[in-house]
KEBA-156353 format. One record per atom (N, C-alpha, C): x, y, z. Coordinates in pm, whole numbers, padded with zeros to 5 digits, always signed. Example, Ala and Ser with C-alpha at 12.3 -4.5 7.8 and 13.67 -1.06 7.14 Angstrom:
REM KEBA-156353
+01319-00569+00780/+01230-00450+00780/+01320-00330+00780/+01285-00225+00708/+01367-00106+00714/+01290+00003+00787/
REM end
This chain:
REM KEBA-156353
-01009+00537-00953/-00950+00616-01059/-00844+00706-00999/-00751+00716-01053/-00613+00814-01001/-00639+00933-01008/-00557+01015-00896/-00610+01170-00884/-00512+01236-00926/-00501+01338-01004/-00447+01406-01012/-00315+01442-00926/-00137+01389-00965/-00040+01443-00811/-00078+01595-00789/-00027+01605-00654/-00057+01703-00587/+00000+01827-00660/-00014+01947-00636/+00034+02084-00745/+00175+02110-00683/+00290+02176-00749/+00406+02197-00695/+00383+02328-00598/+00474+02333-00508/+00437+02460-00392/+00498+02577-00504/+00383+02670-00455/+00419+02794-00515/+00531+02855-00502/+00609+02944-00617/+00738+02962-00607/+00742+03093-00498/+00894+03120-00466/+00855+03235-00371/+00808+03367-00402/+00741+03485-00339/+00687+03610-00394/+00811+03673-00350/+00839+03739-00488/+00937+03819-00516/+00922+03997-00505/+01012+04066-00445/+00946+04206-00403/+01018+04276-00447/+01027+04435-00463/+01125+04516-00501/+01229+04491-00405/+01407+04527-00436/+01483+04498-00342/+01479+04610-00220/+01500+04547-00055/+01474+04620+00054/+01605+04653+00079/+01640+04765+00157/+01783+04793+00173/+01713+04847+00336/+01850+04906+00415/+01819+04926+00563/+01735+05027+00563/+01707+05121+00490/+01639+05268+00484/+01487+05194+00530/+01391+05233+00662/+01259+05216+00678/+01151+05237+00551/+01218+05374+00491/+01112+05413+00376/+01117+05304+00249/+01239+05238+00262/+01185+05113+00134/+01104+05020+00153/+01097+04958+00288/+01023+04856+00334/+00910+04954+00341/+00876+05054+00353/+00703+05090+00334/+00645+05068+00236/+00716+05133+00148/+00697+05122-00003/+00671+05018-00075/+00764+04927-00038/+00747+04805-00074/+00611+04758-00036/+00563+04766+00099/+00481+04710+00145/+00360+04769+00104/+00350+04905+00070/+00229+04925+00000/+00185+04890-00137/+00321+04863-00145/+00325+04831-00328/+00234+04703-00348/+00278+04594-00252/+00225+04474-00212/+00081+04449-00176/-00004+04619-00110/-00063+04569-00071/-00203+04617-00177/-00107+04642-00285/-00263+04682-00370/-00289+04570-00433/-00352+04452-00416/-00390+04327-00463/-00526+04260-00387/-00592+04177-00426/-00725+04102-00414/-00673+03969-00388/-00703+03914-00281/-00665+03742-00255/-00836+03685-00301/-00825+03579-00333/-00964+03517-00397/-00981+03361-00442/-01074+03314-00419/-01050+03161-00432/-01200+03123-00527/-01204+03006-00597/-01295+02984-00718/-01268+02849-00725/-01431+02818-00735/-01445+02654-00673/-01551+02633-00827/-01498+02482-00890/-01607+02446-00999/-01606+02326-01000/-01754+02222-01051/-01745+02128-01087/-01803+02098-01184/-01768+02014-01237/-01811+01943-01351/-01843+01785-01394/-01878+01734-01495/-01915+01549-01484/-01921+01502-01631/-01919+01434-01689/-01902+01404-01791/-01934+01218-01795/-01997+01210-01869/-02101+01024-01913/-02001+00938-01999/-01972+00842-01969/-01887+00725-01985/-01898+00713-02181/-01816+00733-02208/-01826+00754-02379/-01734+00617-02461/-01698+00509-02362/-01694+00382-02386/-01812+00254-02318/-01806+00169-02407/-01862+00048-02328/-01844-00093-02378/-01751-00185-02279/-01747-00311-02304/-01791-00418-02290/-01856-00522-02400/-01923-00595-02391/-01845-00770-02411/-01883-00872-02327/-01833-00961-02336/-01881-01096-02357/-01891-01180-02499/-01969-01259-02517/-01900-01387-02511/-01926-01499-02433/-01877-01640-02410/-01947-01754-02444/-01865-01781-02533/-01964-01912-02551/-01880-02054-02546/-01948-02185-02541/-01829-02283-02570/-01896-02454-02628/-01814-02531-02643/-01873-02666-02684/-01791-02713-02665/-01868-02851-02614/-01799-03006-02533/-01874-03118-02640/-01785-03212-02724/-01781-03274-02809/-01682-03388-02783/-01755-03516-02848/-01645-03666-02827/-01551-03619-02949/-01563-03556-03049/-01473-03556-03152/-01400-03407-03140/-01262-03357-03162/-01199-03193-03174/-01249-03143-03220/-01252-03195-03385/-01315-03102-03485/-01477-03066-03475/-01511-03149-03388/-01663-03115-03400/-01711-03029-03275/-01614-03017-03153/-01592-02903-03096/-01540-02761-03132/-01437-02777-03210/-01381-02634-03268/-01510-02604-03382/-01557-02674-03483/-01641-02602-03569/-01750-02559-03539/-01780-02639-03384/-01943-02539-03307/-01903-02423-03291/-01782-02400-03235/-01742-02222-03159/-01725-02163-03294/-01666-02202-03387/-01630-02119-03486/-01715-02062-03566/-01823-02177-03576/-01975-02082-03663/-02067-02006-03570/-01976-02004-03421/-02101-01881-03388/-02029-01777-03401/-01872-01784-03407/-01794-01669-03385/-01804-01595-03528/-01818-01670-03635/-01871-01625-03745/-02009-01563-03751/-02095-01605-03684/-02240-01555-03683/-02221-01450-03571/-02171-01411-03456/-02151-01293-03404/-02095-01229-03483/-01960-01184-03557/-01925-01113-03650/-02012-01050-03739/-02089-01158-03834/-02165-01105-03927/-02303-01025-03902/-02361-01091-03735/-02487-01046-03687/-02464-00868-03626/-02288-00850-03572/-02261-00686-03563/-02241-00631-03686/-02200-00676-03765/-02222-00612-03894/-02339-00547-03982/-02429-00668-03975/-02525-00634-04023/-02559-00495-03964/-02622-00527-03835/-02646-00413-03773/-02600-00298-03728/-02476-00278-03795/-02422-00193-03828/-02311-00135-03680/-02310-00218-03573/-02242-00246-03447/-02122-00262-03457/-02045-00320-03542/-01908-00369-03582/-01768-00248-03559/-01726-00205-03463/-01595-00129-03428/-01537-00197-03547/-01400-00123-03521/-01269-00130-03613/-01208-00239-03539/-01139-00299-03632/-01043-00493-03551/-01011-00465-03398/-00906-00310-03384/-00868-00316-03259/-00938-00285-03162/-01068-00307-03143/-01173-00249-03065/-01252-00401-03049/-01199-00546-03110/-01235-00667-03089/-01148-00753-03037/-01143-00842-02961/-01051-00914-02902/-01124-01036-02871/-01079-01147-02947/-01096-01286-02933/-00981-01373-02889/-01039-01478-02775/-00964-01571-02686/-00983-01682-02689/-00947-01794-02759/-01006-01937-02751/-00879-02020-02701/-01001-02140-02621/-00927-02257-02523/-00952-02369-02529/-00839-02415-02589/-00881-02596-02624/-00809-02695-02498/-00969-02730-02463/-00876-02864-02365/-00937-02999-02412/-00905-03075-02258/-00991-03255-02322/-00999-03242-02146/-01129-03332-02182/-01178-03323-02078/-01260-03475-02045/-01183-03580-02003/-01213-03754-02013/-01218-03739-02129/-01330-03839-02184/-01319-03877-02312/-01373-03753-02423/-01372-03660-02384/-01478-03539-02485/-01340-03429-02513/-01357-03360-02574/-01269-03202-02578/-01364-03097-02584/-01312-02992-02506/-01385-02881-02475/-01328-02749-02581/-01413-02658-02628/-01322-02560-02683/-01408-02468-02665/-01356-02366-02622/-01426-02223-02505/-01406-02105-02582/-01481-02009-02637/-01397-01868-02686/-01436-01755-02597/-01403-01626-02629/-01437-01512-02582/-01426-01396-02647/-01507-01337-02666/-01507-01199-02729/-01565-01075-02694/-01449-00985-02685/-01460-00857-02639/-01472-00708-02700/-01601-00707-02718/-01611-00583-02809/-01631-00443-02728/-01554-00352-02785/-01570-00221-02712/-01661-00126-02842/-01756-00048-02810/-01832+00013-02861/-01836+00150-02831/-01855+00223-02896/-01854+00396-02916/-02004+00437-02913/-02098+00355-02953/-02184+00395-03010/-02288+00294-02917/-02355+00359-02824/-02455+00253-02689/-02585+00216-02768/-02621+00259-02868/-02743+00219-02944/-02701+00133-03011/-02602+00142-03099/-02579-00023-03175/-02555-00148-03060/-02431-00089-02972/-02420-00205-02854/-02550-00238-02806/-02653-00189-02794/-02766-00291-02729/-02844-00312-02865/-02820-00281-02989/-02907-00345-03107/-02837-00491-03127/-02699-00508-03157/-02614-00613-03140/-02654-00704-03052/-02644-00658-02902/-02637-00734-02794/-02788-00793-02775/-02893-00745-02845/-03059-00785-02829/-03065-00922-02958/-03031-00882-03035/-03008-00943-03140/-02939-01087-03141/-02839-01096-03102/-02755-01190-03055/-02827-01283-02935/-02881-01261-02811/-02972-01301-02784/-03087-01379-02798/-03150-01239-02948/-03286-01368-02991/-03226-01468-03069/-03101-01479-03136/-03105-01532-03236/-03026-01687-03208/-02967-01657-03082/-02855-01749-03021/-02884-01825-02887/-02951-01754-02830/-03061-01813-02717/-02892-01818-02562/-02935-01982-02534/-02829-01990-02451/-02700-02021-02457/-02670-02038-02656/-02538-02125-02648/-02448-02029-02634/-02493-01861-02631/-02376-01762-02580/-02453-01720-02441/-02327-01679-02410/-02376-01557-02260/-02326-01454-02277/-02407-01322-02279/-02373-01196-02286/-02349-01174-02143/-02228-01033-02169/-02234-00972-01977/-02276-00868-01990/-02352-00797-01916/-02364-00653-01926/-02273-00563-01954/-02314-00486-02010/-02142-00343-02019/-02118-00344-01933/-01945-00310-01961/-01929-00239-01833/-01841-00098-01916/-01931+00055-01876/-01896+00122-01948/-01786+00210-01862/-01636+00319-01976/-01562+00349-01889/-01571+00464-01979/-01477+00550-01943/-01426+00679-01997/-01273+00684-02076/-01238+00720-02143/-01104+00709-02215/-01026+00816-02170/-00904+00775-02187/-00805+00862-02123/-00824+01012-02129/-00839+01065-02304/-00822+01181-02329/-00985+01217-02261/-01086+01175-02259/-01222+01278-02188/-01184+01291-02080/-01133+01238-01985/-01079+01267-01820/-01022+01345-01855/-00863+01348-01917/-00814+01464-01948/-00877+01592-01996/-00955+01567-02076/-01031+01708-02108/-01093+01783-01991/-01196+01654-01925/-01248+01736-01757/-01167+01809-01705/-01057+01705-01696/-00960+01796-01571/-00916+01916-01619/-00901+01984-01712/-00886+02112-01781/-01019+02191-01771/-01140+02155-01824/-01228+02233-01828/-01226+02337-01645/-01248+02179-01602/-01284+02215-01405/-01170+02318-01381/-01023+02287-01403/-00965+02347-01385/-00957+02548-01417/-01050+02526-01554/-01060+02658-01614/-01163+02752-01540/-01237+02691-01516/-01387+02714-01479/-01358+02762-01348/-01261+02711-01279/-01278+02758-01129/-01145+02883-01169/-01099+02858-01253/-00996+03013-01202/-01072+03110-01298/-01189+03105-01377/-01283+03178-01418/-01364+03236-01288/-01390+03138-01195/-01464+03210-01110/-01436+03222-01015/-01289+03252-01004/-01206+03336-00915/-01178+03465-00968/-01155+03481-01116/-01167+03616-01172/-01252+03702-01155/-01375+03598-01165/-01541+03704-01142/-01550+03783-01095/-01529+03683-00964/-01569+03715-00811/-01409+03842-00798/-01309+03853-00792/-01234+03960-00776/-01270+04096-00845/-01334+04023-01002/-01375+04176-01057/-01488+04241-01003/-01558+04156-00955/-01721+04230-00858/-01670+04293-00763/-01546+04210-00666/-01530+04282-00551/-01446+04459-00597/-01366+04477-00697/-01334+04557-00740/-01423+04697-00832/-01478+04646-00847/-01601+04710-00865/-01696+04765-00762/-01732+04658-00704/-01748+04734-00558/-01704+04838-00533/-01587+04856-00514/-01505+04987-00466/-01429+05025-00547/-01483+05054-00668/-01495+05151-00789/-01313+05096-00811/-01255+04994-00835/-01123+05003-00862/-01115+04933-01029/-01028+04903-01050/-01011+04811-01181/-00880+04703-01137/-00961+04615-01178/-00868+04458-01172/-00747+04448-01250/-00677+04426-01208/-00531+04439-01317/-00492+04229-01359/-00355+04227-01363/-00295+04129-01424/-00348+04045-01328/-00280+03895-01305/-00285+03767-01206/-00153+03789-01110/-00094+03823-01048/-00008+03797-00957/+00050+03649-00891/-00086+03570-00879/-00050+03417-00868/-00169+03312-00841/-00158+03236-00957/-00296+03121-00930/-00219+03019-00865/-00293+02920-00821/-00257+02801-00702/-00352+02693-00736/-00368+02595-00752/-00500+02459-00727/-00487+02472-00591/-00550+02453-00523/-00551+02398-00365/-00567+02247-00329/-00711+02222-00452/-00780+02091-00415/-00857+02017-00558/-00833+01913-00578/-00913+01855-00654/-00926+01724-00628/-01049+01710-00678/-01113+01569-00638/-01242+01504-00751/-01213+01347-00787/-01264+01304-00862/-01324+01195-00791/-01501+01182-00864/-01556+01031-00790/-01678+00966-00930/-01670+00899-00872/-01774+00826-01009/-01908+00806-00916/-02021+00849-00988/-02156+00792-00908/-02166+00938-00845/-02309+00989-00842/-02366+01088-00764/-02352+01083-00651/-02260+01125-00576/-02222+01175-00414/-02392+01085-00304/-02489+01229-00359/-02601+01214-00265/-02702+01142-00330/-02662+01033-00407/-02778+00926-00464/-02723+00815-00481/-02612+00757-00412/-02557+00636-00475/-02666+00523-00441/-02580+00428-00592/-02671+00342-00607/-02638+00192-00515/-02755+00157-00463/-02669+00058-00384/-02724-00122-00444/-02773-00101-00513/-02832-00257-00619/-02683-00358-00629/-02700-00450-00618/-02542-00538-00628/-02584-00491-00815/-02438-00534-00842/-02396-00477-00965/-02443-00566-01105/-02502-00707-01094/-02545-00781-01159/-02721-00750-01185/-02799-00680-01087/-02879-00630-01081/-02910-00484-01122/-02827-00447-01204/-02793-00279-01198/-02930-00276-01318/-03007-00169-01350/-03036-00186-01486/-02924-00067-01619/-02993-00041-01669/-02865+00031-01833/-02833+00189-01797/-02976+00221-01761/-02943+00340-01684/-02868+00382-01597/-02919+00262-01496/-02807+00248-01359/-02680+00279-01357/-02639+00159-01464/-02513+00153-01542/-02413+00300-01574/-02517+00371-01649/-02462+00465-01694/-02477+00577-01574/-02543+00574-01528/-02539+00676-01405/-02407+00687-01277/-02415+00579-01238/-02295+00479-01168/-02168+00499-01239/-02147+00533-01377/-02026+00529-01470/-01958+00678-01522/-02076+00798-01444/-02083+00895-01445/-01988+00972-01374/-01886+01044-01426/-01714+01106-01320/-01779+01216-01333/-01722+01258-01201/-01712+01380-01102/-01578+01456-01109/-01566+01568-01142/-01510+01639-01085/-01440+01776-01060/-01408+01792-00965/-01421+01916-00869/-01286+01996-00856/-01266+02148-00878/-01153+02215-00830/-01143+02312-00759/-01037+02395-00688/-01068+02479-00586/-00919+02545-00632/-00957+02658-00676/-00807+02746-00708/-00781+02869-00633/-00678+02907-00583/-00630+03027-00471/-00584+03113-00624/-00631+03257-00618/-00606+03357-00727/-00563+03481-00652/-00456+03555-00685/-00411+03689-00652/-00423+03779-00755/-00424+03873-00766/-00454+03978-00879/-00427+04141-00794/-00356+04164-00897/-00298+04306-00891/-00491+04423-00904/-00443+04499-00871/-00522+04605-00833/-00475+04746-00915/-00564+04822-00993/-00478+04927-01037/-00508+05009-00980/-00395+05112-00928/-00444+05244-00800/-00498+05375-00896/-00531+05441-00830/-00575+05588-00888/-00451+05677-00875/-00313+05657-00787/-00229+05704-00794/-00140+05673-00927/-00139+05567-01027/-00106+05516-01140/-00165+05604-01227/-00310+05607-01220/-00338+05643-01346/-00328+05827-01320/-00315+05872-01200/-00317+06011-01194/-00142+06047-01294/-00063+05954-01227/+00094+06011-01254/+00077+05979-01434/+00006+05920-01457/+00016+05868-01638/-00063+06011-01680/-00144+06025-01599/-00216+06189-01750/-00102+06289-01697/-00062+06294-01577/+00077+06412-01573/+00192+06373-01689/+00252+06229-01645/+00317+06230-01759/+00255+06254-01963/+00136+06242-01975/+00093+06283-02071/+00094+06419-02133/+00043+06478-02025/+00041+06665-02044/+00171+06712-02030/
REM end
């Protein structure tokens, strides 16, 4: 799965202007130095909220027509058997492929159908179903379940939020600490992010035809992780002293 490109380099830190006088460059530099450097690490994971299923079936016949009308009444009886059971996606969420050859004296005609499902309880009511009712003249494949564009996208925002949340925290505790108050952001950064599918410290190692549903979904399970650099202004007690003078 693609990672995230790398973050653009931070723009340059901009300061009051320095002139030759020593006392501006102090100034400056203290001005600079009332701030908190701080970094905030989060992860997060999110369960495969697609799954595709792929059913093949075919017939070898001395006559065409009596090859094409075997595939066609099962492709009719898969249709009607997701229906019933209430399994049936919207058209563009089905995709059928059929292949007519000859093969010596017989013709072969092969289909395929690819249903993507939203809903993992109808996909295995369908897919059980189809089974008892059809035996071997189809072959089901196991899911293979994925994630859709926009839920990755959503992760990568949440993680992203979450860790410059707890870069905020952690600056306001340390400020607190020493009785100060946290002011604006001065400058956030990503440093690092990283995405993986499958539990780091449990992978599964079953060849993949052997997986069971759980497996499946566990294995189909994204990771991921951010690490954000946070600066934050500091408010001095010399600020708020000169604000009640200017008040009175």
């Amino acid at each position: 799965m693609p990672l995230l490109p790398p973050p653009p380099p931070p723009p340059p830190e901009l300061g009051p202007p320095q002139g030759a006088d020593g006392a501006e460059k102090a100034g400056a530099g203290a001005a600079r130095g009332r701030e908190v450097q701080v970094s905030g690490a989060a992860e997060l994971s999110a369960g495969p909220d697609r799954a595709q299923v792929t059913i093949r079936l075919r017939s070898q016949k001395a006559e065409a027509s009596a090859a094409r009308s075997s595939v066609t009444r099962r492709l009719d009886y898969i249709a009607q058997a997701a229906r019933q059971q209430g399994g049936l996606p919207s058209e563009e969420n089905v995709t059928v492929t059929k292949n007519f050859s000859r093969i010596d004296n017989a013709y072969k005609m092969e289909a395929e159908v690819c249903i993507t499902f939203s809903n993992f309880e109808k996909m295995q009511d369908v897919c059980n179903f189809l089974v008892e009712k059809l035996d071997s003249s189809v072959i089901i494949s196991p899911p293979h379940f994925y994630h859709t564009v926009e839920t990755i996208d959503n992760l990568r925002r949440q993680v992203c939020l979450a860790a410059i949340g707890s870069a905020q925290q952690k600056a306001q505790e340390v400020c607190r600490l020493f009785g100060q108050s946290l002011g604006k952001p001065l400058l956030i950064r990503e440093e690092e992010m990283k995405e993986w599918e499958g539990h780091l410290e449990s992978p599964i190692t079953n060849p993949s035809d052997s997986l069971s549903l759980q497996q499946r979904l566990q294995s189909a399970i994204i990771y991921v992780s951010s690490k954000m650099f946070a600066v934050f202004e500091i408010k001095g007690e010399k600020r708020k002293h000169t604000a009640l003078l200017n008040m009175n």
